[in-house]
C-alpha atoms as a printed R data frame, in Angstrom:
    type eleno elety resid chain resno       x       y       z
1   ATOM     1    CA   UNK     A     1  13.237 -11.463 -27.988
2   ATOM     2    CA   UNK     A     2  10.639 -10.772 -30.419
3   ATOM     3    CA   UNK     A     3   9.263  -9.019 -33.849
4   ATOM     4    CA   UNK     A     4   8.440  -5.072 -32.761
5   ATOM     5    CA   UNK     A     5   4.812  -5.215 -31.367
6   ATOM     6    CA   UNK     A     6   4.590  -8.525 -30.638
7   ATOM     7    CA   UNK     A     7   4.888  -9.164 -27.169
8   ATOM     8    CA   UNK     A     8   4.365  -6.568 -24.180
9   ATOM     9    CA   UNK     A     9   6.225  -6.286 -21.160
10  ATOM    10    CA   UNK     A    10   6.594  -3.194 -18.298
11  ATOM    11    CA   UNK     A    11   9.643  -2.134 -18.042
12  ATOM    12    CA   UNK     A    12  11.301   0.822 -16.347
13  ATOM    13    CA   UNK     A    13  14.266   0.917 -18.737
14  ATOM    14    CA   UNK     A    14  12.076   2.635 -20.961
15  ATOM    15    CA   UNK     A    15  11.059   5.673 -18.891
16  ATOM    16    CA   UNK     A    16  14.971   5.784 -17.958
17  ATOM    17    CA   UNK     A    17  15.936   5.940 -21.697
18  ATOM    18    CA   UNK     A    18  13.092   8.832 -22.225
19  ATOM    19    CA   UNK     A    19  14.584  10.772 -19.490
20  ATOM    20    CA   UNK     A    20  17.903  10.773 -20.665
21  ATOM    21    CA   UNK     A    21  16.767  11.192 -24.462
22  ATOM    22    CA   UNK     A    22  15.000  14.757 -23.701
23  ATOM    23    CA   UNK     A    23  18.125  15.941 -21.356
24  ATOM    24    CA   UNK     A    24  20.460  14.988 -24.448
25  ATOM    25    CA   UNK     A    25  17.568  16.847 -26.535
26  ATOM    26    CA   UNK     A    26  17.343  20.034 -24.727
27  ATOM    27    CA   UNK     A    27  20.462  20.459 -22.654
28  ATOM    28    CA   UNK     A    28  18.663  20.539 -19.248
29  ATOM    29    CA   UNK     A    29  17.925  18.257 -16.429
30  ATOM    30    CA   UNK     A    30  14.900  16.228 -16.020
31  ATOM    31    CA   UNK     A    31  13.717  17.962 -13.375
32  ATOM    32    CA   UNK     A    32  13.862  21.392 -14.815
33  ATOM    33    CA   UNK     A    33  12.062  20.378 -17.759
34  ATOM    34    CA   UNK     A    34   9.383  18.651 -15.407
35  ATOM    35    CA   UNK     A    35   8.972  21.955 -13.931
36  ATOM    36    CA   UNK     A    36   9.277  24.548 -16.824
37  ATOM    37    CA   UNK     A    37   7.203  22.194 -19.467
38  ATOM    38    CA   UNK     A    38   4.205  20.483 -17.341
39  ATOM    39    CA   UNK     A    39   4.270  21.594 -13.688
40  ATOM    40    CA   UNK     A    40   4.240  25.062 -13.815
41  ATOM    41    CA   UNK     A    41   2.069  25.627 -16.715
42  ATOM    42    CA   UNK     A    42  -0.434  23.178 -15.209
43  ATOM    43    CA   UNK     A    43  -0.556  24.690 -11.556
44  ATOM    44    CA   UNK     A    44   1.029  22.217 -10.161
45  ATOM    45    CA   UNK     A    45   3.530  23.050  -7.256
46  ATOM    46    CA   UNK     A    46   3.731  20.343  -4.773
47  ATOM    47    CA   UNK     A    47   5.297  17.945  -6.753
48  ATOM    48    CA   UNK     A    48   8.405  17.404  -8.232
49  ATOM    49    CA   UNK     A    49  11.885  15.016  -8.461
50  ATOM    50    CA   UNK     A    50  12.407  13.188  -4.607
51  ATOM    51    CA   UNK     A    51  16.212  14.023  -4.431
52  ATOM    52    CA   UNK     A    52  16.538  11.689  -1.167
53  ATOM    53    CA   UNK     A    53  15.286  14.020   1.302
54  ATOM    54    CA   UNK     A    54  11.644  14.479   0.878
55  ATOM    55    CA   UNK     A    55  11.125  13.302   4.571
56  ATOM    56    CA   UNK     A    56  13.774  16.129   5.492
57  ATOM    57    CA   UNK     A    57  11.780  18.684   3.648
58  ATOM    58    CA   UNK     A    58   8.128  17.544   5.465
59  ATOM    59    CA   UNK     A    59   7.021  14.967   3.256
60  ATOM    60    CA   UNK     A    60   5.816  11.563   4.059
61  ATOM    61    CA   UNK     A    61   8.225   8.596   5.600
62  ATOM    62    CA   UNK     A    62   7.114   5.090   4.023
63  ATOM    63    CA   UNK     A    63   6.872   2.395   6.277
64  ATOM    64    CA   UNK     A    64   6.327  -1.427   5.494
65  ATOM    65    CA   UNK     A    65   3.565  -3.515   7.090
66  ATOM    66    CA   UNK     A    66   3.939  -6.423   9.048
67  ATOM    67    CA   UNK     A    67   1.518  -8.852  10.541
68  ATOM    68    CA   UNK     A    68  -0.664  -7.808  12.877
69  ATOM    69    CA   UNK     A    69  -0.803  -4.248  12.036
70  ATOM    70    CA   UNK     A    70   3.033  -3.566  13.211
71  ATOM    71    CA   UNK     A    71   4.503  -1.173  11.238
72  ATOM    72    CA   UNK     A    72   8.306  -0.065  10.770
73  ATOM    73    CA   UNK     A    73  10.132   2.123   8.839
74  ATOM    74    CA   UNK     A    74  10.640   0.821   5.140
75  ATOM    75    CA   UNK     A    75  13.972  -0.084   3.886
76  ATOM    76    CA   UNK     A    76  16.506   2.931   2.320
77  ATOM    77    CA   UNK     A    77  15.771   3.292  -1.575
78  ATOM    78    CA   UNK     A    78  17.981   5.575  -3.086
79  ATOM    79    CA   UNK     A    79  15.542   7.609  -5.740
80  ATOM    80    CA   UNK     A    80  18.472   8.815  -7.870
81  ATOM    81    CA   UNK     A    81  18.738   5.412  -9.306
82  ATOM    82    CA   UNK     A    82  15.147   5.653 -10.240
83  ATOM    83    CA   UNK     A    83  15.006   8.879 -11.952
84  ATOM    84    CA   UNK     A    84  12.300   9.289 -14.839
85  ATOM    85    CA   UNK     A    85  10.920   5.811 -13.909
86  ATOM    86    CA   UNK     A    86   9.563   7.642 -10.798
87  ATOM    87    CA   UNK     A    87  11.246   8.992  -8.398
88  ATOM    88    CA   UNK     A    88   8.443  11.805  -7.499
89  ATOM    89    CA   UNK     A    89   6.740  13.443  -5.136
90  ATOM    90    CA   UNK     A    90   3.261  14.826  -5.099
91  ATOM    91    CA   UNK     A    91  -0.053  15.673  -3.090
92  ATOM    92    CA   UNK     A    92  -3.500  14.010  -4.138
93  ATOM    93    CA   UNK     A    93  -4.570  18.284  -5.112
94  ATOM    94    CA   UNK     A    94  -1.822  18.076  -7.242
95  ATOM    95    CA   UNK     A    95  -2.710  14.820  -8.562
96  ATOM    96    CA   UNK     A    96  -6.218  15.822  -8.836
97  ATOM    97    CA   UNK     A    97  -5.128  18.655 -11.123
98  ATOM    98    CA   UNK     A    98  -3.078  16.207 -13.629
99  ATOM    99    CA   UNK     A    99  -6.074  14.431 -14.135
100 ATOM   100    CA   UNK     A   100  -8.117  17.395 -14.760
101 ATOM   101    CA   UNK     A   101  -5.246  18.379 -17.320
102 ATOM   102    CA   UNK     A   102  -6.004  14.773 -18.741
103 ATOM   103    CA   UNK     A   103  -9.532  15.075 -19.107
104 ATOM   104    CA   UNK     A   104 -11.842  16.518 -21.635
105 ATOM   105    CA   UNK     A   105 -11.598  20.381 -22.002
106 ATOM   106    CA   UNK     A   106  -7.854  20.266 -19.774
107 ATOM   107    CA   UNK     A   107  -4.778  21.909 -21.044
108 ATOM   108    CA   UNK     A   108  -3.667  18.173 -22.716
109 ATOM   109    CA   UNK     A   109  -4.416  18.647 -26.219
110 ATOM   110    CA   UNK     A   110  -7.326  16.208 -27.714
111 ATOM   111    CA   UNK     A   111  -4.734  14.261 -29.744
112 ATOM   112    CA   UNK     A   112  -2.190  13.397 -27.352
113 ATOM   113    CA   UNK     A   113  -4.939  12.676 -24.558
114 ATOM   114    CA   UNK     A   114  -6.565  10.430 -27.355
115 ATOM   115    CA   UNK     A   115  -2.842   8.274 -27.879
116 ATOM   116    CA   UNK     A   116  -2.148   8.282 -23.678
117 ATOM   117    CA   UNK     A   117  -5.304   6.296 -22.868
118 ATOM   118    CA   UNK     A   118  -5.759   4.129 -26.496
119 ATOM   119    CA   UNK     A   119  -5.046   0.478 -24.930
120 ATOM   120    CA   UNK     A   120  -2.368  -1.366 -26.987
121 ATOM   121    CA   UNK     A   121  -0.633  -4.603 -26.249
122 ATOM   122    CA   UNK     A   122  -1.600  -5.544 -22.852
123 ATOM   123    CA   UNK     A   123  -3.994  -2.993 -22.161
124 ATOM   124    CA   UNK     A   124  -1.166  -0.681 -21.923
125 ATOM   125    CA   UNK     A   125  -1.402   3.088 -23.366
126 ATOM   126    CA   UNK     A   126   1.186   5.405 -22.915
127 ATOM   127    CA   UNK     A   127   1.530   5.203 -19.326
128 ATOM   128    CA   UNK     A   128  -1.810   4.344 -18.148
129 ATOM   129    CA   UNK     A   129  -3.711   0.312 -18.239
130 ATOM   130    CA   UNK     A   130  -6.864   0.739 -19.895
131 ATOM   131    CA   UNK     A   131  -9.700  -1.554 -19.434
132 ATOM   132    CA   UNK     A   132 -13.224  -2.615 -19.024
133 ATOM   133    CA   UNK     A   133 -14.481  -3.106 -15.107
134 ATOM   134    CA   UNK     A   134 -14.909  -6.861 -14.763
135 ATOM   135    CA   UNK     A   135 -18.534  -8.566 -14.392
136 ATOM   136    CA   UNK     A   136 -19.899  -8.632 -10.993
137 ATOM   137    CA   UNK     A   137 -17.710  -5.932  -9.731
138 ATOM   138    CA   UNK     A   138 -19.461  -2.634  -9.194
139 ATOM   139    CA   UNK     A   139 -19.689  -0.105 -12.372
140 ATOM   140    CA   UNK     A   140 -19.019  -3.488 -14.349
141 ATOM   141    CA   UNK     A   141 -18.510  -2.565 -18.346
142 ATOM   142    CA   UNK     A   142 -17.144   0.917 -17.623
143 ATOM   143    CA   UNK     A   143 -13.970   2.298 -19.143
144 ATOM   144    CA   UNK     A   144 -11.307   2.328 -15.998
145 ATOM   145    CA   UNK     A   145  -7.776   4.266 -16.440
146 ATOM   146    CA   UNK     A   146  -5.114   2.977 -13.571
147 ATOM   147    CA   UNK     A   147  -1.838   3.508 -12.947
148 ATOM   148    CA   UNK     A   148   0.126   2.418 -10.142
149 ATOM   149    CA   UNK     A   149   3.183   3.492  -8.302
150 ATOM   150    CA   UNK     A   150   5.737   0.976  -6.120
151 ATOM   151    CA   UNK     A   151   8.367   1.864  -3.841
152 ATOM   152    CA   UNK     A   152   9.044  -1.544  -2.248
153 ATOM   153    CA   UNK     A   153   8.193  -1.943   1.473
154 ATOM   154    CA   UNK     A   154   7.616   2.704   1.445
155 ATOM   155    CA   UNK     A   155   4.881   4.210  -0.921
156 ATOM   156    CA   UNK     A   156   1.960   2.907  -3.376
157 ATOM   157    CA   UNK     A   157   0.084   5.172  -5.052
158 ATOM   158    CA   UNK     A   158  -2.725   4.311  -7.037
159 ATOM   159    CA   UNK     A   159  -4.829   5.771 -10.018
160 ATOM   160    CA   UNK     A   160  -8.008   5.073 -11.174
161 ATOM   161    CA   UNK     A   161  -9.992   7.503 -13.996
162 ATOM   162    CA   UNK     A   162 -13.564   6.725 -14.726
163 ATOM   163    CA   UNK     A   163 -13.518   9.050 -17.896
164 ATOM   164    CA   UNK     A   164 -17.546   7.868 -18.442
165 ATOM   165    CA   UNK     A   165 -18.324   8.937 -15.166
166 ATOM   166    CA   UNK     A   166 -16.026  12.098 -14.953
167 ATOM   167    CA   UNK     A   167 -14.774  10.644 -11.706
168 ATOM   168    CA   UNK     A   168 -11.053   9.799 -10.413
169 ATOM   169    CA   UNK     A   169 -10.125   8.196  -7.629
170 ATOM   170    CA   UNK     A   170  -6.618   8.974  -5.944
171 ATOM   171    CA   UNK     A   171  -4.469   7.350  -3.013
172 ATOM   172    CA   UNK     A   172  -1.420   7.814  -1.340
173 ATOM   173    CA   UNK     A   173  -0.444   5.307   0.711
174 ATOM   174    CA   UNK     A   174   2.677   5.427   2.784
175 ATOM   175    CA   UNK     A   175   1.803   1.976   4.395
176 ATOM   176    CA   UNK     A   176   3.194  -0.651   2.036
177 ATOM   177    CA   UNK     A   177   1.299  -3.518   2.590
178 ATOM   178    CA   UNK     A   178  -1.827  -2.472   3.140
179 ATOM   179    CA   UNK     A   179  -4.675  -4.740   3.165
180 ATOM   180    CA   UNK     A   180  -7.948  -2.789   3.730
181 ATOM   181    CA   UNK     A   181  -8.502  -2.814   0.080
182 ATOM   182    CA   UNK     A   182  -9.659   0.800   0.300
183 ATOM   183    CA   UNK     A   183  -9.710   1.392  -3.428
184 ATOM   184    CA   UNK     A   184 -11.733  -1.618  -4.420
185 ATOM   185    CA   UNK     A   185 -14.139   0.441  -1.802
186 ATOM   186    CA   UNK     A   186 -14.108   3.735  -2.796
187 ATOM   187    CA   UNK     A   187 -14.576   2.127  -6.559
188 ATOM   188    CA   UNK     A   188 -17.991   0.665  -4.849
189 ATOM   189    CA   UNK     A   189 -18.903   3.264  -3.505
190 ATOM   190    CA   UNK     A   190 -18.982   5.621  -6.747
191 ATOM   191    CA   UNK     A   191 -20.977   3.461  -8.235
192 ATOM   192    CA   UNK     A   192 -23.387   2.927  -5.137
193 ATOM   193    CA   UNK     A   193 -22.732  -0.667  -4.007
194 ATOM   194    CA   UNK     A   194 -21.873  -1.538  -0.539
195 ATOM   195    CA   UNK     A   195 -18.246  -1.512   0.779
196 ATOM   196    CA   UNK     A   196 -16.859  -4.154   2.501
197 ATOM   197    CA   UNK     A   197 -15.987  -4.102   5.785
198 ATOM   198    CA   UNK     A   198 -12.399  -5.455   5.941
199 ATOM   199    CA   UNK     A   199 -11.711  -8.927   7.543
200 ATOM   200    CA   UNK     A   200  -8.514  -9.609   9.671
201 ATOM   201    CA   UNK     A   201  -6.346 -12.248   8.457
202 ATOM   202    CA   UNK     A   202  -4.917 -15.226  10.631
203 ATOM   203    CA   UNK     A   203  -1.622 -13.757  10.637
204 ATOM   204    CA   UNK     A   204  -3.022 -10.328  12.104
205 ATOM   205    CA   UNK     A   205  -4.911 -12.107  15.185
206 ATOM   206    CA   UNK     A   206  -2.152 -14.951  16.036
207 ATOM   207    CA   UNK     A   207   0.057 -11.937  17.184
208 ATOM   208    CA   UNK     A   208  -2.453 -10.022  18.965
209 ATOM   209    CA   UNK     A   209  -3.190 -12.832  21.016
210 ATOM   210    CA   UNK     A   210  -0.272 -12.198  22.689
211 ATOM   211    CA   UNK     A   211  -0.629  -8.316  22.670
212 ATOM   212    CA   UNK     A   212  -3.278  -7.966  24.735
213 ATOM   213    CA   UNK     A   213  -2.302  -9.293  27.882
214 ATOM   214    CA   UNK     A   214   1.641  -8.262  27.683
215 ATOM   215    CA   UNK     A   215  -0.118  -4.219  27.133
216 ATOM   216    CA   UNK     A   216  -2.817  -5.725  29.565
217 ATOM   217    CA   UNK     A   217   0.286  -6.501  31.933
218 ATOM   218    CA   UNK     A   218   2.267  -3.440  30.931
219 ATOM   219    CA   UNK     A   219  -0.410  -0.838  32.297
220 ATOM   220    CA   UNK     A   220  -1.256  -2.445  35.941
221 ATOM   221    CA   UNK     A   221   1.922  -3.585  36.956
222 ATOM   222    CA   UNK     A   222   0.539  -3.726  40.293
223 ATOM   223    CA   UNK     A   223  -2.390  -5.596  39.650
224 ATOM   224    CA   UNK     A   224  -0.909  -8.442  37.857
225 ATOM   225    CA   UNK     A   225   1.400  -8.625  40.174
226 ATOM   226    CA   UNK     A   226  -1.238  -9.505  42.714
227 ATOM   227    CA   UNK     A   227  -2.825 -11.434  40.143
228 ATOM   228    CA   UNK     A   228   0.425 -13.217  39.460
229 ATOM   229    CA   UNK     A   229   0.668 -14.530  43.441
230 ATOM   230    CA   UNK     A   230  -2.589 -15.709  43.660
231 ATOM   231    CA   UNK     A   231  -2.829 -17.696  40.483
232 ATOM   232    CA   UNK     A   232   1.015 -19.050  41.913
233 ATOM   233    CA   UNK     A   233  -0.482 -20.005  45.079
234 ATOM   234    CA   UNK     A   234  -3.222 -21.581  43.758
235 ATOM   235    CA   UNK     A   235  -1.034 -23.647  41.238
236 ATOM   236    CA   UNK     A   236   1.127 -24.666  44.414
237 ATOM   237    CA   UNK     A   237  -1.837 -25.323  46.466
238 ATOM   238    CA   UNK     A   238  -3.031 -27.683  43.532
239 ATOM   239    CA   UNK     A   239   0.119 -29.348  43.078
240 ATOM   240    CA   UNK     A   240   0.516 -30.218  46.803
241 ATOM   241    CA   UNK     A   241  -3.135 -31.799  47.057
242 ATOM   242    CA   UNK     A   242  -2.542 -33.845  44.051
243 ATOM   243    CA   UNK     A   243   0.650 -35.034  45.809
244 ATOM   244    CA   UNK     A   244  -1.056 -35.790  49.218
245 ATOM   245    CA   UNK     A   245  -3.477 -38.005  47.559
246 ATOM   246    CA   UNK     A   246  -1.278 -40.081  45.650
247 ATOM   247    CA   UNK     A   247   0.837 -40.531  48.532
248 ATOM   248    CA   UNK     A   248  -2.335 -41.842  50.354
249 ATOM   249    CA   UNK     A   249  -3.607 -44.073  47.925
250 ATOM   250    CA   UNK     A   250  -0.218 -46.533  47.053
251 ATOM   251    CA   UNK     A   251  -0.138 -48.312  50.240
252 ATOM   252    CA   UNK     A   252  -3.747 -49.240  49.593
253 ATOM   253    CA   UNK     A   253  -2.678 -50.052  46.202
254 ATOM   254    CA   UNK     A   254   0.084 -52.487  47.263
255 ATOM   255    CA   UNK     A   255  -1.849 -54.161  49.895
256 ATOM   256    CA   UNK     A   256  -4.654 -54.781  47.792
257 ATOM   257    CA   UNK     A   257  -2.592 -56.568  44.831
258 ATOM   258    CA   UNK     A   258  -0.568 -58.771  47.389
């Protein structure tokens, strides 16, 4: 616990609380005020509340990474539980439109545009981190806006407004686990420095090592079945020499210690 602004944490409870505070408010559901008081008047029509069956209705599936580049299905979240905290569903044109909405001369009015991205405790605004790019990192010293999403082991979206440069940078990513770092270079590339080529980790190659010869394997049967013979007979042929000699060589042994 603490005195009122003086310690920051994230918290979902807070956007659940909000939710419920404007359905008490107005007498209508969440979603229906997304809809009637930002969506619609904004443009926006491919996004909206995830009601457990956006897959069902030809959206995207997450799926969590594993090493090696194996991926599987993610794990069942049910989105109900997350409500206002974020359980949406949207397109990067969509998203692209939000921020236009949230720039200068968009449909957000100047005032409430100015309190969304003024950095408080933590860096935090009203829904946004606001900072300063680091040194050494490319477009170091400019104003970056970010805001991330998290669906454990399905979706993470990610934000990033460069209001100095006019520029935003969206992705969707229905790959949890990701590891390309494509944002970091798509950030360089904006402000034209090189992108990095991504580097496979030890726990992507150890796996693959044994990949490539079982698909190897997998796709000429035939021919590693040859191959499999041969290398046997070749083993036994080994095997038996190495047994021939030793048998040779103890009687010499014995006779020449006695």
């Amino acid at each position: 616990m603490s005195e009122p602004g003086a310690q920051w944490h994230y918290s979902n409870c807070g956007y659940l609380l909000l939710g419920l505070v404007l359905e008490q408010v107005t007498g209508k559901a969440f979603d229906e005020l997304l809809q009637e008081r930002l969506l619609e008047p904004l443009g926006i029509k491919d996004t909206g509340m995830d009601r457990n069956d956006l897959a069902e209705r030809g959206g995207a599936t997450g799926y969590t990474r594993h090493a090696g580049s194996r991926y599987t299905v993610g794990p069942y979240l049910d989105r109900s539980h997350i409500y206002a905290a974020g359980a949406m569903y949207s397109t990067a044109e969509d998203l692209f439109l939000w921020n236009q909405a949230l720039s200068e001369g968009g449909l957000i009015p100047k005032e409430i545009r100015e309190q969304v991205f003024k950095p408080g405790l933590g860096n935090w605004g009203y829904g946004w981190f606001i900072t300063k790019i680091p040194a050494g990192a490319p477009g170091e010293g400019t104003t970056m806006a970010e805001m991330r999403g998290d669906m454990p082991g399905n979706y993470f979206p990610w934000i990033l407004r460069y209001p100095e440069k006019e520029a935003v940078i969206i992705v969707l990513r229905n790959g949890y686990g990701s590891t390309e770092r494509l944002e970091e270079n798509l950030q360089a590339i904006l402000f034209d420095a090189e992108p990095r080529i991504p580097s496979r980790s030890l726990k992507d190659l150890a796996p693959r090592a044994w990949w490539t010869p079982e698909e190897c394997v997998s796709s000429h049967r035939r021919m590693s079945g040859i191959l499999l013979v041969i290398v046997t007979g070749m083993i036994w042929m080994v095997l038996r020499r190495r047994r021939n000699h030793r048998v040779n060589r103890i009687p010499g042994q014995l006779w020449e210690k006695s």
